[in-house]
C-alpha atoms as an extended CHARMM CRD file, in Angstrom:
* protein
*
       188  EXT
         1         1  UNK       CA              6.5920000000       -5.6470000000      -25.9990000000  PROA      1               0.0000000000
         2         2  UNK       CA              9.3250000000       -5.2560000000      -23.5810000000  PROA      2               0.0000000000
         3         3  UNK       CA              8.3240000000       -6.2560000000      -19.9750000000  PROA      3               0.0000000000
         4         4  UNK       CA             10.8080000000       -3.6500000000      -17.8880000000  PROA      4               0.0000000000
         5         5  UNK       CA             10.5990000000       -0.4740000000      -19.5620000000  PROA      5               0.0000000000
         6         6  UNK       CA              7.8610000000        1.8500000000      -19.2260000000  PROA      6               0.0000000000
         7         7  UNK       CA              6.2660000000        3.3070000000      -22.2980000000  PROA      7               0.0000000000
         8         8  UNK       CA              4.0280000000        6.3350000000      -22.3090000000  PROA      8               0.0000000000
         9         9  UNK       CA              0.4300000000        4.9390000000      -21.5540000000  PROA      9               0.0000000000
        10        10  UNK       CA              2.2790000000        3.7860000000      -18.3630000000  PROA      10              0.0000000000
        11        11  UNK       CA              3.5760000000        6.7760000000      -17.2890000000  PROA      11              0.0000000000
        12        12  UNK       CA              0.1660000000        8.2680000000      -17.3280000000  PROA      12              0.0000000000
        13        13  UNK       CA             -1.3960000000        5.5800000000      -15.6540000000  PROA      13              0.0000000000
        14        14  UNK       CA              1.3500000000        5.8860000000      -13.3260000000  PROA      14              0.0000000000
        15        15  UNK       CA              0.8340000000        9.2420000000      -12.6780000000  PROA      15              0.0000000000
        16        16  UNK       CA             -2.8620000000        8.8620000000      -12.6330000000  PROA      16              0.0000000000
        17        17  UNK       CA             -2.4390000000        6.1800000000       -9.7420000000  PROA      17              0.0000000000
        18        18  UNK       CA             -0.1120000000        8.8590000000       -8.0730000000  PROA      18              0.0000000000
        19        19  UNK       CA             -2.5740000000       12.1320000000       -8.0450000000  PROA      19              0.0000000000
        20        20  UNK       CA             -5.8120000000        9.4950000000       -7.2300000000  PROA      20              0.0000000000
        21        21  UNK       CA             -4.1570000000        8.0490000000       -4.1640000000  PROA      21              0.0000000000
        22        22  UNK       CA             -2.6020000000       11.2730000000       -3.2300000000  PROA      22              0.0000000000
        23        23  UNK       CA             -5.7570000000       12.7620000000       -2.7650000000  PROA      23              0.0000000000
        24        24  UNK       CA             -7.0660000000        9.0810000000       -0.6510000000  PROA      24              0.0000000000
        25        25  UNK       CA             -4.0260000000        8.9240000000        1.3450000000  PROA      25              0.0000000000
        26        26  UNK       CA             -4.4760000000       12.8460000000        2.5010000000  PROA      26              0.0000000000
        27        27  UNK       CA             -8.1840000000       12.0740000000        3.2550000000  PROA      27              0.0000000000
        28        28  UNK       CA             -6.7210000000        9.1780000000        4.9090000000  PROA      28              0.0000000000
        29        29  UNK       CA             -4.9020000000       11.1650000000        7.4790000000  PROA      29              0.0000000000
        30        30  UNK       CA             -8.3270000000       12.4240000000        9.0760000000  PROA      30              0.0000000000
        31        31  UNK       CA             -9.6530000000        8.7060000000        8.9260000000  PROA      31              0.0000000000
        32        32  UNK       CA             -6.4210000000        7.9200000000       10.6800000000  PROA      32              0.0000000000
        33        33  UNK       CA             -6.6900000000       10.6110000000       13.2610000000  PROA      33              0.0000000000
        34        34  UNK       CA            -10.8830000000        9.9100000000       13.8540000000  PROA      34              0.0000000000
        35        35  UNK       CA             -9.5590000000        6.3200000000       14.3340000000  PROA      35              0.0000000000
        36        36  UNK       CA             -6.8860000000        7.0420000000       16.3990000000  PROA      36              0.0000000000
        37        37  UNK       CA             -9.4200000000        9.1720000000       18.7410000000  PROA      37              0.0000000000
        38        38  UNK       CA            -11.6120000000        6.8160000000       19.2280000000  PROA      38              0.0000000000
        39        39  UNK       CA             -9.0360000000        4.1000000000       20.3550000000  PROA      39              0.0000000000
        40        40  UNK       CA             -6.9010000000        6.5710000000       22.6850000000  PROA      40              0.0000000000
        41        41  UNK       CA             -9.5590000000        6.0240000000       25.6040000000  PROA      41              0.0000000000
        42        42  UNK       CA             -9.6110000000        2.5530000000       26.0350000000  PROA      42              0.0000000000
        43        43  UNK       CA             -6.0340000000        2.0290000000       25.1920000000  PROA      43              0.0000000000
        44        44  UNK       CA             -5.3990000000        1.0360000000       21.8140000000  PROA      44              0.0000000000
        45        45  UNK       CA             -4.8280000000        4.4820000000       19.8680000000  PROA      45              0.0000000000
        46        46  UNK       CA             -1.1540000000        2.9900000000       18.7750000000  PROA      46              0.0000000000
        47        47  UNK       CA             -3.2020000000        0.7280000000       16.8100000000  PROA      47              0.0000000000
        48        48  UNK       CA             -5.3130000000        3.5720000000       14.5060000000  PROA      48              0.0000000000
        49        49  UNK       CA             -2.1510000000        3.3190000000       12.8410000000  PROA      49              0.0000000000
        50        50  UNK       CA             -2.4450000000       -0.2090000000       12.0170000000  PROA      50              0.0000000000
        51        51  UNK       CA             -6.3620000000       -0.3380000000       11.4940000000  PROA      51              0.0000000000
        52        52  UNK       CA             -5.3320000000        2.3470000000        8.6700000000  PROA      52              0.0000000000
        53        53  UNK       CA             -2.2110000000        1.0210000000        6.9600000000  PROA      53              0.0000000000
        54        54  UNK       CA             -3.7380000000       -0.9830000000        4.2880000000  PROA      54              0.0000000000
        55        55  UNK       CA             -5.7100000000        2.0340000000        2.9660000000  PROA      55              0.0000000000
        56        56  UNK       CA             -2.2280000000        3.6830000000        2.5240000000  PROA      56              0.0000000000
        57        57  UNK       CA             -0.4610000000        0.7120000000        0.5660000000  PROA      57              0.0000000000
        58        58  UNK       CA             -2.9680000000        0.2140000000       -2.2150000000  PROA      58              0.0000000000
        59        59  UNK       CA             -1.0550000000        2.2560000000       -4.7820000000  PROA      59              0.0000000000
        60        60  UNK       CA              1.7320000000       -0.0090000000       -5.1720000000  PROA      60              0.0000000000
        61        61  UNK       CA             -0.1670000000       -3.3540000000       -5.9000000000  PROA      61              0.0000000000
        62        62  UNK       CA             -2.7460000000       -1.5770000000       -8.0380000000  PROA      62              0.0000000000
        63        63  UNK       CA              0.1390000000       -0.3760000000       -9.9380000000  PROA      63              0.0000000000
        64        64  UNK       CA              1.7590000000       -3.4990000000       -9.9920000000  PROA      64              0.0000000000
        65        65  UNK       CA             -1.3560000000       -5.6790000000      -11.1650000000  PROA      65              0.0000000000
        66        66  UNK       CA             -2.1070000000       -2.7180000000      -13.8620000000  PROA      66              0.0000000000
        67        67  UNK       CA              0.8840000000       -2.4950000000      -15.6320000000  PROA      67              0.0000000000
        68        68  UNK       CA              2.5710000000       -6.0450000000      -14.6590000000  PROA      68              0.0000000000
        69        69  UNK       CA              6.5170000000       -4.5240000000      -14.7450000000  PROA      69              0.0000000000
        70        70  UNK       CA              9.3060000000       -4.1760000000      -12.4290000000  PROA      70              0.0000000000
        71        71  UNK       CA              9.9120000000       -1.4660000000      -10.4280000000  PROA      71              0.0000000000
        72        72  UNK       CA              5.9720000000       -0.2480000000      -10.7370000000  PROA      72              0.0000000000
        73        73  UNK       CA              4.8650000000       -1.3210000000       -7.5040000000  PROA      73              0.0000000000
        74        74  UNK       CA              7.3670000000        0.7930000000       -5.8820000000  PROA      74              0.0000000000
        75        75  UNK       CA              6.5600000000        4.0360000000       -8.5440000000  PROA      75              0.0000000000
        76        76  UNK       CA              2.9870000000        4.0630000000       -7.8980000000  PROA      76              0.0000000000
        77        77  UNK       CA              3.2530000000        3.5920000000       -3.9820000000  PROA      77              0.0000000000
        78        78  UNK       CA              5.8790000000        6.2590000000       -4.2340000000  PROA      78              0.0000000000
        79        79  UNK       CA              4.4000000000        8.4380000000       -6.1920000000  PROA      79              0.0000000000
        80        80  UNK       CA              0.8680000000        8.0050000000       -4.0420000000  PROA      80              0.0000000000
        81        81  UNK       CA              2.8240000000        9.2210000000       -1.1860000000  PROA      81              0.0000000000
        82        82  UNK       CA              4.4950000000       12.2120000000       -2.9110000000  PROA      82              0.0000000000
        83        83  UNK       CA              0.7700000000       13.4620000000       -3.8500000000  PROA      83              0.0000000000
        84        84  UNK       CA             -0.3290000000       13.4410000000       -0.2820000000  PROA      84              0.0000000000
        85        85  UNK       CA              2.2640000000       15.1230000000        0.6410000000  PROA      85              0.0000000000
        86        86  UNK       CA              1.9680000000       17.5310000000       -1.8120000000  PROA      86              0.0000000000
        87        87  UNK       CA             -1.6390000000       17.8680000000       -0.9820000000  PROA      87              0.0000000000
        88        88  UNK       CA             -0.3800000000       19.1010000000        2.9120000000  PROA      88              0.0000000000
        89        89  UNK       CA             -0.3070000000       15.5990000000        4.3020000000  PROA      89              0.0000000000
        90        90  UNK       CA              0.0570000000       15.9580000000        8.2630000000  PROA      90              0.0000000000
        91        91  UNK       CA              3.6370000000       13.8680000000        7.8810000000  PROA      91              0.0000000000
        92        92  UNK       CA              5.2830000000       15.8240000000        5.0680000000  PROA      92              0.0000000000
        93        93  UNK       CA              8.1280000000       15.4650000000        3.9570000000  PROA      93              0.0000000000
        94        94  UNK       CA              8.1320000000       12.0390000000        5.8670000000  PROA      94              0.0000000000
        95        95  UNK       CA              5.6770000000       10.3660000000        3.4230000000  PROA      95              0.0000000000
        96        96  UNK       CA              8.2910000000       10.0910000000        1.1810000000  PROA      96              0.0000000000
        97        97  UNK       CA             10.2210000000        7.8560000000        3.2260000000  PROA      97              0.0000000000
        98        98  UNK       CA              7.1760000000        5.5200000000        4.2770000000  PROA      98              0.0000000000
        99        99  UNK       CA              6.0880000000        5.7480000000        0.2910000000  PROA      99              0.0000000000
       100       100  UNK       CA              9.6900000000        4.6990000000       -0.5060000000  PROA      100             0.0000000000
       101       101  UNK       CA              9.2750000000        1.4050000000        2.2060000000  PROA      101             0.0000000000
       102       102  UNK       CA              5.7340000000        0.9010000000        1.4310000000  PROA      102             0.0000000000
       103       103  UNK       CA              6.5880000000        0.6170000000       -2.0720000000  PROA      103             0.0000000000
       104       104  UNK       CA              9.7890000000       -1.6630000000       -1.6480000000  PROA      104             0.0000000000
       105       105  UNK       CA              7.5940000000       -3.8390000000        0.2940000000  PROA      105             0.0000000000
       106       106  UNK       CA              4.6910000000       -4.2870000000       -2.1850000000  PROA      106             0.0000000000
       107       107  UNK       CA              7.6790000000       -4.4570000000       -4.9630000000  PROA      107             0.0000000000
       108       108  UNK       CA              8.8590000000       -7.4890000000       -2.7810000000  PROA      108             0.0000000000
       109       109  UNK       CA              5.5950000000       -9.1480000000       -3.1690000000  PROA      109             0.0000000000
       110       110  UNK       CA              5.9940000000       -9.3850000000       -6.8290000000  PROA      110             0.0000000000
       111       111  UNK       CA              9.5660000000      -10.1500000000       -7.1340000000  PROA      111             0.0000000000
       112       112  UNK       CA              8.6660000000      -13.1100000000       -4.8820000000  PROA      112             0.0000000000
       113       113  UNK       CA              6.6510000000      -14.5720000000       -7.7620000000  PROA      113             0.0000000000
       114       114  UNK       CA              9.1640000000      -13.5000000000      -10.1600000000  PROA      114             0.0000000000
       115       115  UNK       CA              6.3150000000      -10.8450000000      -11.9180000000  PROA      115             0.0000000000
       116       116  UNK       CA              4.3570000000      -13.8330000000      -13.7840000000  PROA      116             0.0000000000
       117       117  UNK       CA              1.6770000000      -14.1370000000      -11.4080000000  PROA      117             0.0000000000
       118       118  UNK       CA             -1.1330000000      -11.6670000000      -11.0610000000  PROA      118             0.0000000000
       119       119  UNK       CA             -3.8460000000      -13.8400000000       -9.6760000000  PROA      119             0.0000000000
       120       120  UNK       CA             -5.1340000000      -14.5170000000       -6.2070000000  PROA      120             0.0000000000
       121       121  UNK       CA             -1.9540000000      -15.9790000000       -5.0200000000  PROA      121             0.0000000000
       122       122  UNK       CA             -0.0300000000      -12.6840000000       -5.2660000000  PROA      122             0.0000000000
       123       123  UNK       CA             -2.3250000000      -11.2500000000       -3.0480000000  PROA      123             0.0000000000
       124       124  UNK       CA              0.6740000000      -12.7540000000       -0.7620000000  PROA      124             0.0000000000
       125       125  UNK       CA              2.7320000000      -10.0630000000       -1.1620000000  PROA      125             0.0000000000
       126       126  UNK       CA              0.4870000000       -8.3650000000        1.3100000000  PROA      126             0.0000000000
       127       127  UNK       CA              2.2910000000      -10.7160000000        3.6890000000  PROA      127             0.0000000000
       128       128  UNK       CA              5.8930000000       -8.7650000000        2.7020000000  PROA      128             0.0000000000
       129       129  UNK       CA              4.0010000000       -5.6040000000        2.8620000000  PROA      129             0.0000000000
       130       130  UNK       CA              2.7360000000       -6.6550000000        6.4520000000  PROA      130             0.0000000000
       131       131  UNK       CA              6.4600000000       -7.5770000000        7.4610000000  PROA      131             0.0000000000
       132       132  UNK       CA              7.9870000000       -4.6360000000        6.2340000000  PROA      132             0.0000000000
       133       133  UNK       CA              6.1310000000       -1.7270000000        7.2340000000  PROA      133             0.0000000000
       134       134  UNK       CA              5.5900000000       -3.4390000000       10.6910000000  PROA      134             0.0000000000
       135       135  UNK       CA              9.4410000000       -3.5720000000       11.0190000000  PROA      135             0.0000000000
       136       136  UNK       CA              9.9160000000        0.3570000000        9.7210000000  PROA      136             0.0000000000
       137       137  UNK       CA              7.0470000000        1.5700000000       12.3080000000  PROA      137             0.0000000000
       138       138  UNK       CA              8.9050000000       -0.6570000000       15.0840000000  PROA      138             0.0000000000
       139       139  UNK       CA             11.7470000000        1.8920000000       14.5250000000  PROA      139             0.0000000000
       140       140  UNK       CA             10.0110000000        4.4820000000       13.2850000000  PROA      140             0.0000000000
       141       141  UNK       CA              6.4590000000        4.7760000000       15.7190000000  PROA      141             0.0000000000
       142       142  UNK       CA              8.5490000000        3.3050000000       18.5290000000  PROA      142             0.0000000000
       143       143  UNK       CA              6.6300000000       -0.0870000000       18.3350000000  PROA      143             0.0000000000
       144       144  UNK       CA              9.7130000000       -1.5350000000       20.4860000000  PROA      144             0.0000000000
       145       145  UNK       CA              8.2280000000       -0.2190000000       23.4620000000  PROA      145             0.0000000000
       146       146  UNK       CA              4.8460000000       -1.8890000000       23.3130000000  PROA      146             0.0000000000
       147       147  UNK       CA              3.7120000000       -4.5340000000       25.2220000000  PROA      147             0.0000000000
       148       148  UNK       CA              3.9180000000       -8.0620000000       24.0270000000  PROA      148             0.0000000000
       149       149  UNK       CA             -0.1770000000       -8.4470000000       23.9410000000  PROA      149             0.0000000000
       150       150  UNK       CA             -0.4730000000       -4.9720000000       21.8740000000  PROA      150             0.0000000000
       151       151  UNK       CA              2.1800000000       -5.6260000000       19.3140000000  PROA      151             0.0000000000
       152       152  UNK       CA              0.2960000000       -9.0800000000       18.7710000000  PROA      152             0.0000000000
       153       153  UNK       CA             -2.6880000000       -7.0600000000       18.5460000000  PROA      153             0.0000000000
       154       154  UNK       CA             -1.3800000000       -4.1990000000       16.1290000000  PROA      154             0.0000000000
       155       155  UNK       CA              0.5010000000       -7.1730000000       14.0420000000  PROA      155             0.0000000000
       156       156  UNK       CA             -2.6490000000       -8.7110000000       13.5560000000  PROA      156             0.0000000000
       157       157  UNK       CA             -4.7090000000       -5.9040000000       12.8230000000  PROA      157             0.0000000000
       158       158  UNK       CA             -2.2750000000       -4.5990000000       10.3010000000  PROA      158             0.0000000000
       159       159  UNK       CA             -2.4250000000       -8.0310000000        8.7400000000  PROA      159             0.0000000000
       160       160  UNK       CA             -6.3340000000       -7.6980000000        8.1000000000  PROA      160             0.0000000000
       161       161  UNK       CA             -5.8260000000       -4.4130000000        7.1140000000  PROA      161             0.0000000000
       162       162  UNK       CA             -3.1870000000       -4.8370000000        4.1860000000  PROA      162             0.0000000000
       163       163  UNK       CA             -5.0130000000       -8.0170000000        3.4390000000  PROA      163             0.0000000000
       164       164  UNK       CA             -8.5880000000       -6.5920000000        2.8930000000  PROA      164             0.0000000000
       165       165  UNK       CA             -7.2520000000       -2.8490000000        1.2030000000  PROA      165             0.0000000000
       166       166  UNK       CA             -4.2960000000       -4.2200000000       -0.6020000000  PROA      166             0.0000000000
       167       167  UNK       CA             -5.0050000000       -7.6530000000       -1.3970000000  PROA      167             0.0000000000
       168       168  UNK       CA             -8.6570000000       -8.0500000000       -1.4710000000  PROA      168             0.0000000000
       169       169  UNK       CA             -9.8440000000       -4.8340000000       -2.7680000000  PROA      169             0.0000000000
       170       170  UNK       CA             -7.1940000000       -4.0310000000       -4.9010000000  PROA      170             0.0000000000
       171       171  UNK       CA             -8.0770000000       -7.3600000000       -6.7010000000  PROA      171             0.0000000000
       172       172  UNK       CA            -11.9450000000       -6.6860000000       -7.1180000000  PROA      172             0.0000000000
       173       173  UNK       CA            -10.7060000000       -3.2810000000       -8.8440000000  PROA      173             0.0000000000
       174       174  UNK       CA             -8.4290000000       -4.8310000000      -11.3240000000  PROA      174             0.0000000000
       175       175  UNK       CA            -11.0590000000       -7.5080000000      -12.0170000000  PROA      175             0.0000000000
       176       176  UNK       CA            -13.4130000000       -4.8710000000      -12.9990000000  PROA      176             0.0000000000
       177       177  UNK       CA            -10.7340000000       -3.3270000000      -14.9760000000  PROA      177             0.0000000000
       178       178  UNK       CA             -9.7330000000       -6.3020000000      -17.1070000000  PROA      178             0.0000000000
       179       179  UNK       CA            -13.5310000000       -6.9330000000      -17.6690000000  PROA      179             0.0000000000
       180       180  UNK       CA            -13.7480000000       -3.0590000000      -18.6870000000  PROA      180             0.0000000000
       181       181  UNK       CA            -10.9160000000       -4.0080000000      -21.2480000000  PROA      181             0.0000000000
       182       182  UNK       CA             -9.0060000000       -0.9780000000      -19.4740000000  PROA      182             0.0000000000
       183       183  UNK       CA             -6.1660000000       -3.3430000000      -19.0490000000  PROA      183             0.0000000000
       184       184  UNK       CA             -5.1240000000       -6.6260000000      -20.5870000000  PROA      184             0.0000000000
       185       185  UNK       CA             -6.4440000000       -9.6840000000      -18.7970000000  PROA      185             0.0000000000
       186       186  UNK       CA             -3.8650000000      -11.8070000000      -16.3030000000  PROA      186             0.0000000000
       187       187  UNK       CA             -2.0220000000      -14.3900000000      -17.1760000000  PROA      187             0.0000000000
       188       188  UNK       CA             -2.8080000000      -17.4240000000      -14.6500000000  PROA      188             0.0000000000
C-alpha cells in the first residue's frame, strides 16, 4: 500500500470527517457565542475564543490518526471548516483561512514525528496546534493588544482546550475505532 496517496475509501472518510465536523463546528459557533456571553461581564469574553478552539481543531488529528498519510491532517481540518461554512457559519468565507492554519498546524504535529507514530505521544502535536493558531489569532483577533495576565490566561486555556478536544478525545474515538475494526490498529 502506498503511504501518500489517497485511495477511494479515504476520500470518503475524508469527506465524511468534513460534512460531520461541518455540522459540529457550525453548532460550535453558538457554544462559542453562549461562552463568550457569559465571560464578557467579568472580563474575560476574549477568552470564549480560546475555551472553544479545541472543539474546532478535532478534524485534522482525527483525520490524521484515521487514515495515517500526509497531507490528511490538513484535508480533514480543511475540509471541516469548508462545511461550516457552507452550513452559514457566522465567519464565512473566513473559515477557510483559519481551516487552512488549523490544519497546517495539526499537519505539523505529525510531520514532527515523521507520520510513524499514532500513539499517545502524538497527542503533542496539540502543542503545534496550540502555537500556531495562538500566533494567527494574535494577528488575526488582535491578541497583541491584551494584557500580559490575559494572554497568559487565554494561552493557557487554549492549551487545555486543544489538549482535552484534540488530543485527549480525539484519541478515545480512534481507540474505539480500531477496537470496532473500522480502522487498522496503530503501529507503536
Amino acid at each position: 500500500m502506498n503511504k501518500s496517496r489517497f485511495g477511494l475509501r479515504d476520500v470518503i472518510l475524508l469527506a465524511l470527517i468534513g460534512i460531520i465536523f461541518g455540522v459540529i463546528y457550525f453548532a460550535g459557533d453558538f457554544v462559542y457565542n453562549a461562552v463568550t456571553l457569559a465571560l464578557t461581564p467579568i472580563g474575560l469574553g476574549a477568552a470564549g475564543n480560546d475555551f472553544t478552539m479545541g472543539l474546532w481543531c478535532m478534524a485534522g488529528p482525527l483525520a490524521g490518526f484515521m487514515l495515517k498519510r500526509p497531507g490528511s491532517a490538513f484535508l480533514g481540518e480543511f475540509l471541516g471548516a469548508a462545511g461550516e461554512m457552507f452550513l452559514g457559519g457566522q465567519w464565512g468565507a473566513s473559515n477557510l483561512i483559519s481551516g487552512a492554519v488549523q490544519g497546517v498546524a495539526s499537519e505539523l504535529g505529525f510531520t514532527l514525528v515523521g507520520y510513524r507514530m499514532y500513539n499517545w505521544l502524538t497527542i503533542l502535536s496539540t502543542t503545534a496546534t496550540t502555537i500556531l493558531t495562538f500566533a494567527w489569532d494574535w494577528f488575526r483577533n488582535g491578541y497583541s493588544h491584551f494584557a500580559l495576565p490575559i494572554l497568559l490566561a487565554c494561552f493557557v486555556i487554549r492549551f487545555i482546550s486543544m489538549f482535552l478536544f484534540c488530543g485527549v478525545l480525539v484519541k478515545l474515538i480512534t481507540n474505539l475505532l480500531e477496537r470496532a475494526h473500522v480502522i487498522p490498529q496503530a503501529q507503536v
